[in-house]
N, C-alpha and C positions, 0 to 999 in steps of 0.2 A: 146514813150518809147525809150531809148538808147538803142545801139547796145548790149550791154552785156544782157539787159533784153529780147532783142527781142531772142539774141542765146539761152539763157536759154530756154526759153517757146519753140523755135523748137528743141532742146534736150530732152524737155520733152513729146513733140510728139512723138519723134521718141522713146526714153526708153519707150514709154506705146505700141507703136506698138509691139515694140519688146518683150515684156514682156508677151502681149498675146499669141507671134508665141514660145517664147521659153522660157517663166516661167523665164526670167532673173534679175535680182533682178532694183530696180527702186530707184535706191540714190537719184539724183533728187528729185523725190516725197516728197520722207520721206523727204530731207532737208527742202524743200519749206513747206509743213504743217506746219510745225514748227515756221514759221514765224508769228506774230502777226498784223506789219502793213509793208506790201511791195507793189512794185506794182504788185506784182503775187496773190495777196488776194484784189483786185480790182476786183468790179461785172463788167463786159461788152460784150454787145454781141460779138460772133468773130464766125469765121468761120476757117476750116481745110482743104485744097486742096492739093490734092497727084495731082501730075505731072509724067508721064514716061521724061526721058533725050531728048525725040525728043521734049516736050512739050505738049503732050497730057495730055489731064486731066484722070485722074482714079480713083479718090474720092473727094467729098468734101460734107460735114455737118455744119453746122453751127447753130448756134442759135444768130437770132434778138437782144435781150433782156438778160444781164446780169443775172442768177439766181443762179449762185453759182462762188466763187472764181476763178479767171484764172488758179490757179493750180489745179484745178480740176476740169474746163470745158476745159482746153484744151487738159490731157489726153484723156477724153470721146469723145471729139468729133474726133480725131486723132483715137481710136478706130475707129468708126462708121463712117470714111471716108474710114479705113481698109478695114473694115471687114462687115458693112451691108449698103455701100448704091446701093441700088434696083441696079442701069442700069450698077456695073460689079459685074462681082467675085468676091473672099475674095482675098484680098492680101495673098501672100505665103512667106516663110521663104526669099528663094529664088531672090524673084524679090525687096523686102523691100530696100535695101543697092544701087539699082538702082532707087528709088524713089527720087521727089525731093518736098519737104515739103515747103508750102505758109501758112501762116496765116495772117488774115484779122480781126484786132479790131475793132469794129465799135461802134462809137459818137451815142448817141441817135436818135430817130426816131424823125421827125418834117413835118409833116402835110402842105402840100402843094396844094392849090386850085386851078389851072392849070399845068396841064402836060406841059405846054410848059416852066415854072419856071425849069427843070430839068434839069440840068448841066451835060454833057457828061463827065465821065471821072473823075470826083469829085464826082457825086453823084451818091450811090446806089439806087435801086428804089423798093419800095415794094406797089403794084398793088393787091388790093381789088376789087372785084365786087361781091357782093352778098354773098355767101359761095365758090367765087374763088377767090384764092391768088395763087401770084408766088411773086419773087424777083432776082433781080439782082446786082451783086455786082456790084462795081464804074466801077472794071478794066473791066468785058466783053463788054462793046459796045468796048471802048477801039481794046481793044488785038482783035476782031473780024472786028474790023472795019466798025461797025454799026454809022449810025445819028441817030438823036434821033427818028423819026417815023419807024424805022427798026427796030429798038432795043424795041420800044412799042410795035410790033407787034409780035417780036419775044417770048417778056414774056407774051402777049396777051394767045398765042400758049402755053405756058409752065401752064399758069393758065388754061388751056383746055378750053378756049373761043376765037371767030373770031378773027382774027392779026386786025381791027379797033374797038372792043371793047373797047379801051383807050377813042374813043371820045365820049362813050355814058357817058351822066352829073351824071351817077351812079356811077361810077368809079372814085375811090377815090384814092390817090397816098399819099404816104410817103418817104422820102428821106432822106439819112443817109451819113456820111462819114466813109472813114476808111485809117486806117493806115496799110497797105499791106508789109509783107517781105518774101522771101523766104531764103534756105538755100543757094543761091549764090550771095545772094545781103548781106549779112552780114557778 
């Protein structure tokens, strides 16, 4: 996506945050539904990560798989990194104008038959065993500075099973890319 599309779409994160905290009216929105073929009415999975200014994380939701329009998955999901995900608080009036907005598109999922095919840095990773799933996006081993058997143990951990569950032959991995921007890279 070019720089103009990507600003749009975290404009329009931020006008749905705001809109929940202060009923503010969403021009944004209303222009973009409107539209018939752009690439804001493109199905793709993405994700939404609030950031505080030191770089801590304080929200992020995302969904895998494309199911409804960019202009209307990435309001909801910009809510729901706000406002309900489990491990903070709600965002507050407040603190919202000190937040700093990432979004993450992501390429289709493609089915991968060893763990060791996983590209650090390029690839996200989404880790099946049984009825456990977790996933990680490209940038955390990255920004963490994980190798790649750290970084399996650590979504090992997040999917609520042993950090070497990755090597039992049950464990099934999927790998995705994405296109990451935040508001200070554009």
């Amino acid at each position: 996506m070019d720089r103009q599309v990507q600003r749009t779409l975290l404009g329009l994160a931020r006008e749905a945050m705001a809109n929940t905290l202060t009923h503010a009216p969403q021009p944004l929105y209303e222009q973009l539904k409107q539209e018939k073929r752009s690439p804001y009415t493109h199905e793709l999975g993405a994700f939404v990560t609030l950031h505080t200014q030191q770089g801590e994380l304080r929200g992020c939701i995302g969904n895998l798989w494309g199911v409804n329009p960019l202009y209307q998955m990435i309001p909801d999901l910009a809510r729901q990194a706000a406002f309900s995900d489990p491990r903070f608080r709600p965002v507050s009036e407040g603190e919202l104008p000190t937040l700093v907005l990432e979004i993450s598109l992501l390429s289709k999922m493609q089915l991968i038959q060893d763990w060791h095919d996983i590209t650090l840095g390029r690839d996200g990773v989404l880790l099946s065993h049984n009825y456990h799933r977790a996933v990680f996006l490209p940038q955390v081993a990255t920004e963490q500075g994980w190798d790649l058997e750290t970084m399996l143990g650590h979504l090992c951990r997040k999917a609520g099973l042993p950090d070497l569950a990755y090597t039992d032959e049950q464990c099934r991995f999927e790998v995705f890319q994405a296109e990451v921007f935040d508001e200070t890279s554009v």
